[in-house]
C-alpha positions in Angstrom: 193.6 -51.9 41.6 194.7 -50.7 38.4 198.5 -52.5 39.0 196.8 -55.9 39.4 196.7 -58.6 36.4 193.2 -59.6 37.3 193.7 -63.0 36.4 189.8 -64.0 36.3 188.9 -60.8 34.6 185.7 -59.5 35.6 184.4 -62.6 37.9 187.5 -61.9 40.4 187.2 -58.5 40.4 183.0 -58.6 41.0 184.3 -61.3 44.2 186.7 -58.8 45.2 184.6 -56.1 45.4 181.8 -58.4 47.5 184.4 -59.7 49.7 186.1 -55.7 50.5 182.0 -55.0 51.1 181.4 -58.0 53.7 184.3 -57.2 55.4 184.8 -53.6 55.2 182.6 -52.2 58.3 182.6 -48.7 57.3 180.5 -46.2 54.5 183.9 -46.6 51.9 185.8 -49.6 51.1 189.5 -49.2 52.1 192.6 -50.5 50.4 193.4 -53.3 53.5 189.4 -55.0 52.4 191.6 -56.0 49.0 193.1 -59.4 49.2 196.1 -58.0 46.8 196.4 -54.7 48.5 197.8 -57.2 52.0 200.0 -55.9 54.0 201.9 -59.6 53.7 202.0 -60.6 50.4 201.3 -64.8 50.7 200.4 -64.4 54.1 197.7 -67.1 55.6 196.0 -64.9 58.2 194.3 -61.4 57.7 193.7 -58.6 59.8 192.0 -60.4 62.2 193.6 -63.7 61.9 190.4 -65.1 59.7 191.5 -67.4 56.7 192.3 -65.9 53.9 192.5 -69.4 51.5 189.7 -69.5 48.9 187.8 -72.2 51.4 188.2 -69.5 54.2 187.0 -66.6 52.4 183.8 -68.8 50.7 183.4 -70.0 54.5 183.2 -66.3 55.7 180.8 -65.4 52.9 178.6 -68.1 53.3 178.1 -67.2 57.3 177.5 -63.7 56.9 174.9 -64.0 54.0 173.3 -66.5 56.2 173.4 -64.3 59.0 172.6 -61.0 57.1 168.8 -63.1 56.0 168.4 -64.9 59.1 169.6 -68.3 58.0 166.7 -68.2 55.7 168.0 -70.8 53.6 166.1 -70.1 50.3 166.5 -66.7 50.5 170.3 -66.9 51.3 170.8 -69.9 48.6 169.1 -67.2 46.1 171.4 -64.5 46.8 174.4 -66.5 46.7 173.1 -68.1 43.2 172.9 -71.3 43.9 171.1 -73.8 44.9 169.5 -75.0 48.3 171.1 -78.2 48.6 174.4 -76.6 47.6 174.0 -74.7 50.2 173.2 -77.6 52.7 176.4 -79.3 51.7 178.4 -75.7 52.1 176.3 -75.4 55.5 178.0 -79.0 56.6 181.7 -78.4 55.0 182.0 -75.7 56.8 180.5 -76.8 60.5 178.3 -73.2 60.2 175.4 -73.7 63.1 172.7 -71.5 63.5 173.1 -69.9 66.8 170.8 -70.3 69.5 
């Protein structure tokens, strides 16, 4: 971490950090949950072959903060600081259903 320019200062390295907690599954964060610590530098897939574009990674965070409160949408839209609509229109980019 210390090696890396941080290009968007503190507000990249606060997304990092939320982004190695979502998909880290364990009690510590590991060096693989870094986007810069890849194993393929510029590669399009991750570990699990999930997107890992800006879109994809906003796409993952959106569903699992909408799973993690239910799909309660006000709650959700609060945590994720934005707004409710905003939130709609991610919920429709992204073709996220609730599931059944």
């Amino acid at each position: 971490m210390l090696g890396y320019p941080w290009p968007g200062n503190v507000r990249e390295l606060e997304n990092v950090i939320e982004r190695a907690v979502v998909i880290g599954q364990g009690p510590e964060l590991q060096a693989r949950h870094l986007p810069f610590c890849a194993p393929v530098p510029g590669a399009a897939t991750g570990e699990a072959g999930e997107d890992q574009s800006l879109e994809g990674m906003e796409k993952l965070h959106v569903r699992t903060m909408l799973e993690r409160h239910q799909w309660n949408i006000a709650r959700t839209a609060r945590v994720l600081n934005i707004d409710r609509t905003t939130l709609h229109k991610k919920i429709k980019k992204f073709g996220l259903e609730r599931p059944l």
